[in-house]
NUDRENRO-843171 format. One record per residue (C-alpha): residue number from 1; x, y, z. Coordinates in nm, 2 decimals, decimal comma. Example, Ala and Ser with C-alpha at 12.3 -4.5 7.8 and 13.67 -1.06 7.14 Angstrom:
2
[r 1 [1,23 -0,45 0,78]]
[r 2 [1,37 -0,11 0,71]]
//
This chain:
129
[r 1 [-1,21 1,12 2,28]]
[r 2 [-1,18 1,49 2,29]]
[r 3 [-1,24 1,68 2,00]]
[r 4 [-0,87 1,78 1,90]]
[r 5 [-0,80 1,40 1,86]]
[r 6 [-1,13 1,35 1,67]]
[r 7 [-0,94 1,59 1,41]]
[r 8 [-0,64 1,46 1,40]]
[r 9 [-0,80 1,10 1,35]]
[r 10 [-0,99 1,20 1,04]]
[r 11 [-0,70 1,38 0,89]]
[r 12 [-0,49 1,05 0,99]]
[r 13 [-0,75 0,83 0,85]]
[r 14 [-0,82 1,05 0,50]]
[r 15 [-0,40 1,05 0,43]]
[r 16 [-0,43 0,67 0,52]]
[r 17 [-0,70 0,65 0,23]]
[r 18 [-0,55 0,87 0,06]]
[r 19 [-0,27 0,84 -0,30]]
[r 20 [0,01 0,97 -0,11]]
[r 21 [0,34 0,72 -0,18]]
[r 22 [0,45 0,72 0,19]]
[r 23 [0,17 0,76 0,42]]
[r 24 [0,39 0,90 0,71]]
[r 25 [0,26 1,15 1,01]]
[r 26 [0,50 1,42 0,84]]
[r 27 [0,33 1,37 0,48]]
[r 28 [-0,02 1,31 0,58]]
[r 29 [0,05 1,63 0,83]]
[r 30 [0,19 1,86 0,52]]
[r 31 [-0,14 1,78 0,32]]
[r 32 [-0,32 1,85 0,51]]
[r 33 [-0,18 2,16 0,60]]
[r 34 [-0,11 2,07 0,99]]
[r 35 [0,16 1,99 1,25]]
[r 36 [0,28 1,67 1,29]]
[r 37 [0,31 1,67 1,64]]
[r 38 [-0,07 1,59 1,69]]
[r 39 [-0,05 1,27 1,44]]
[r 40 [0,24 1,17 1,56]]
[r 41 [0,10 1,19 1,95]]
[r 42 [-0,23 1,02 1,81]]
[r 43 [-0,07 0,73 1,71]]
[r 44 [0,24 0,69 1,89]]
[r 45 [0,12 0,79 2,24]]
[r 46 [-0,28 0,88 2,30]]
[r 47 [-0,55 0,72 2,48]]
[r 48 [-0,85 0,63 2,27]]
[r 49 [-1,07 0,32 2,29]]
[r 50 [-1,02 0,17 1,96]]
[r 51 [-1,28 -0,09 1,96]]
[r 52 [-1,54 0,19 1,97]]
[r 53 [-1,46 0,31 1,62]]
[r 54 [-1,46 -0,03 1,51]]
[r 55 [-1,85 -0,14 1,63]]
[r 56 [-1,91 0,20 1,46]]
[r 57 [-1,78 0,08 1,11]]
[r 58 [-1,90 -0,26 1,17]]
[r 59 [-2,24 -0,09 1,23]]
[r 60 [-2,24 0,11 0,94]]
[r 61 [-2,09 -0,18 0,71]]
[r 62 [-2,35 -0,43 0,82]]
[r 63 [-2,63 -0,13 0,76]]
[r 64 [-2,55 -0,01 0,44]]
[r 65 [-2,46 -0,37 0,28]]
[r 66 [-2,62 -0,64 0,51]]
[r 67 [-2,90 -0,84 0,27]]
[r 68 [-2,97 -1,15 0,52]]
[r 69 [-2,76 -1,40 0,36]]
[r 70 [-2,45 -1,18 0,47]]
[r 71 [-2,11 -1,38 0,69]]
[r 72 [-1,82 -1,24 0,88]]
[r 73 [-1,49 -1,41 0,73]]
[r 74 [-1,18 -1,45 0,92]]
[r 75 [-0,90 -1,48 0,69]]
[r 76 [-0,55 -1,39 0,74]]
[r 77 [-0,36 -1,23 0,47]]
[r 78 [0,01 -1,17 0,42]]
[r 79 [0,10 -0,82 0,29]]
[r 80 [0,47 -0,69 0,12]]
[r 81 [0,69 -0,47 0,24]]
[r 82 [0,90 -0,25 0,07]]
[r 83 [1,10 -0,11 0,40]]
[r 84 [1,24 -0,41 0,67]]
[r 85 [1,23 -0,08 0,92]]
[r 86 [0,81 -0,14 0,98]]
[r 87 [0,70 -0,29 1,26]]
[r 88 [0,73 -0,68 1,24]]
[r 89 [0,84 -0,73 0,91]]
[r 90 [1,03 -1,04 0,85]]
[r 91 [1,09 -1,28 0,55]]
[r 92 [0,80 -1,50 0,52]]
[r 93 [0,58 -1,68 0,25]]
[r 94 [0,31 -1,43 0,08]]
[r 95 [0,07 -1,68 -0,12]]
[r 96 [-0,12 -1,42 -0,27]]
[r 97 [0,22 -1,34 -0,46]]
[r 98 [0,33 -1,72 -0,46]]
[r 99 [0,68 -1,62 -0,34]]
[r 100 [0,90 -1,56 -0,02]]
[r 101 [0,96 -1,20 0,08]]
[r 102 [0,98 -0,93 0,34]]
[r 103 [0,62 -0,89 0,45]]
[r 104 [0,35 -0,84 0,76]]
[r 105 [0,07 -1,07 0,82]]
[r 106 [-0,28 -1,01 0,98]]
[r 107 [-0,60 -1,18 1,02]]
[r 108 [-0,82 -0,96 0,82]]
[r 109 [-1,22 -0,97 1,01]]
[r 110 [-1,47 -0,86 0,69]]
[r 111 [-1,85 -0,88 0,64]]
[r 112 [-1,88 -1,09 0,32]]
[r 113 [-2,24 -1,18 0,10]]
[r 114 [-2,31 -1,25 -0,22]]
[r 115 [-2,34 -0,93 -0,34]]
[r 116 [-2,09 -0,71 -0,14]]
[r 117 [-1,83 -0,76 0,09]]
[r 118 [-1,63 -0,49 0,30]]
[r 119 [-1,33 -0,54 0,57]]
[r 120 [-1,39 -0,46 0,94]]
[r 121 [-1,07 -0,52 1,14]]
[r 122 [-0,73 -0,65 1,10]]
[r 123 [-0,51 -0,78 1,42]]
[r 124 [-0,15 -0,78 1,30]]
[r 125 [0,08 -1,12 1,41]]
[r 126 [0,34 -1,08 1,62]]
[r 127 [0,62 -1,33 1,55]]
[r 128 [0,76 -1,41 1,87]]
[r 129 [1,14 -1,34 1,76]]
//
């Protein structure tokens, strides 16, 4: 990854963290003060091995909280949304809210123990319509 998209991945990943309402290229780009161009480009368009970023955190996760009796969970989780324009939203049963409504659903990969618990990965479900 060069060094130009290491930036724009942190600034990406901090407004994704971050308490900004819509968590768009254009907002996260505005504060932090840079183009949205190379946001957009990083997600929309660039080349980057994502799995690489994901052993790291997975490496870091199991370091910093792994006691020995510590379990990777699979679980998949169904998540509201507010806007049907996102990527494969559809009306579907969210359990967590006990209701039907527009919404996403991924299988959520986290490291789980009896003492802490972090998430890892998600892969998103594509319905096939």
């Amino acid at each position: 990854m060069r060094q130009e998209q290491r930036n724009d991945a942190r600034i990406n990943l901090a407004g994704l963290v971050s308490d900004l309402k819509y968590k768009t290229a254009e907002s996260i780009a505005c504060r932090h003060d840079q183009q949205r161009h190379g946001l957009r480009y990083l997600v929309g368009s660039s080349t980057w091995e994502h799995r690489l970023p994901l052993r790291e955190l997975a490496g870091r996760v199991g370091r910093a909280t792994g006691p020995p009796d510590g379990f990777i969970v699979f679980a998949p989780l169904g998540l509201r949304q507010e806007s049907r324009a996102s990527v494969r939203v559809q009306r579907l049963w969210l359990w967590r809210l006990d209701m039907v409504d527009d919404g996403q659903i991924g299988v959520f990969m986290a490291y789980d123990s009896y003492h802490e618990h972090a998430p890892v990965d998600v892969w998103p479900y594509l319905p096939e319509e």
